[in-house]
KOLDREN-122354 format. One line per field, with one value per residue (C-alpha): residue in one letter; y, x, z. Coordinates in steps of 0.05 Angstrom, whole numbers, plus 32768, in hexadecimal, padded with zeros to 4 digits. Each point is the difference from the previous one (the first is absolute). Layout:
aa	(A	...)
y	(Y	...)
x	(X	...)
z	(Z	...)
REM end
This chain:
aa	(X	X	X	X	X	X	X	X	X	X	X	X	X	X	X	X	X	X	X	X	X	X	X	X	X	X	X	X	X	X	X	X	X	X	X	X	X	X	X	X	X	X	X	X	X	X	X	X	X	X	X	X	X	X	X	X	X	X	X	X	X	X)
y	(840F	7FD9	8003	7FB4	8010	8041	7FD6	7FBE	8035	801E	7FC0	7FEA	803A	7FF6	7FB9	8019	8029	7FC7	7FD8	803D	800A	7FB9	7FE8	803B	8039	8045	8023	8033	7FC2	8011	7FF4	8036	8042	802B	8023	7FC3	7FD6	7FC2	8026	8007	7FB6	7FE5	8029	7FEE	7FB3	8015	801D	7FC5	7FC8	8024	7FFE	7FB8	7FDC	7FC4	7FD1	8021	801E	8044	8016	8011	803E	7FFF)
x	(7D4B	7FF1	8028	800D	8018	802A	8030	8005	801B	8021	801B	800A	8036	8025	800D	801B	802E	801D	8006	801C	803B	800B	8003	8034	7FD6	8012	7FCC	7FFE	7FDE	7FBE	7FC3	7FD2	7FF1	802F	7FD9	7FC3	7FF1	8015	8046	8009	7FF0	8031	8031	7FF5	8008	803F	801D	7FE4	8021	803F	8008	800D	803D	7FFE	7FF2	7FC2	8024	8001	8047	8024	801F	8051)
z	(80E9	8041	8039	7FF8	7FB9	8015	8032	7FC9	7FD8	802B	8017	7FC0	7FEF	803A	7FE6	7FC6	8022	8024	7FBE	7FE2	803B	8007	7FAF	8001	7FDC	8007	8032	7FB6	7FEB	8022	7FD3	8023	7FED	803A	802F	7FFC	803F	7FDA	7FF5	8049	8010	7FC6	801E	804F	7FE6	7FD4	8048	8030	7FC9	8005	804F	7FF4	7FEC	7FD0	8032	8017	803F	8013	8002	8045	7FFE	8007)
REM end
């Protein structure tokens, strides 16, 4: 694979993630084989979408 092709991929995935966290999937839920790249990038998007609070807003601290 391309370069190009390795970061739509890669890309790609970490969309997912974010779907996945914000459609409220279980981050157990990831479609990749563990230990793949693609695994990695689901999960980074699971953990970015869920820094956010419904609004879109990252949550202030108390």
């Amino acid at each position: 694979m391309s370069d190009k092709q390795d970061t739509t991929h890669a890309h790609n995935a970490f969309e997912e993630g974010k779907q996945a966290a914000l459609s409220g999937q279980q981050a157990t839920g990831n479609p990749y084989a563990q230990g793949s790249e693609e695994h990695e990038h689901w999960l980074k998007g699971y953990e970015f979408a869920g820094k956010f609070d419904e609004d879109g807003e990252v949550p202030s601290d108390p």
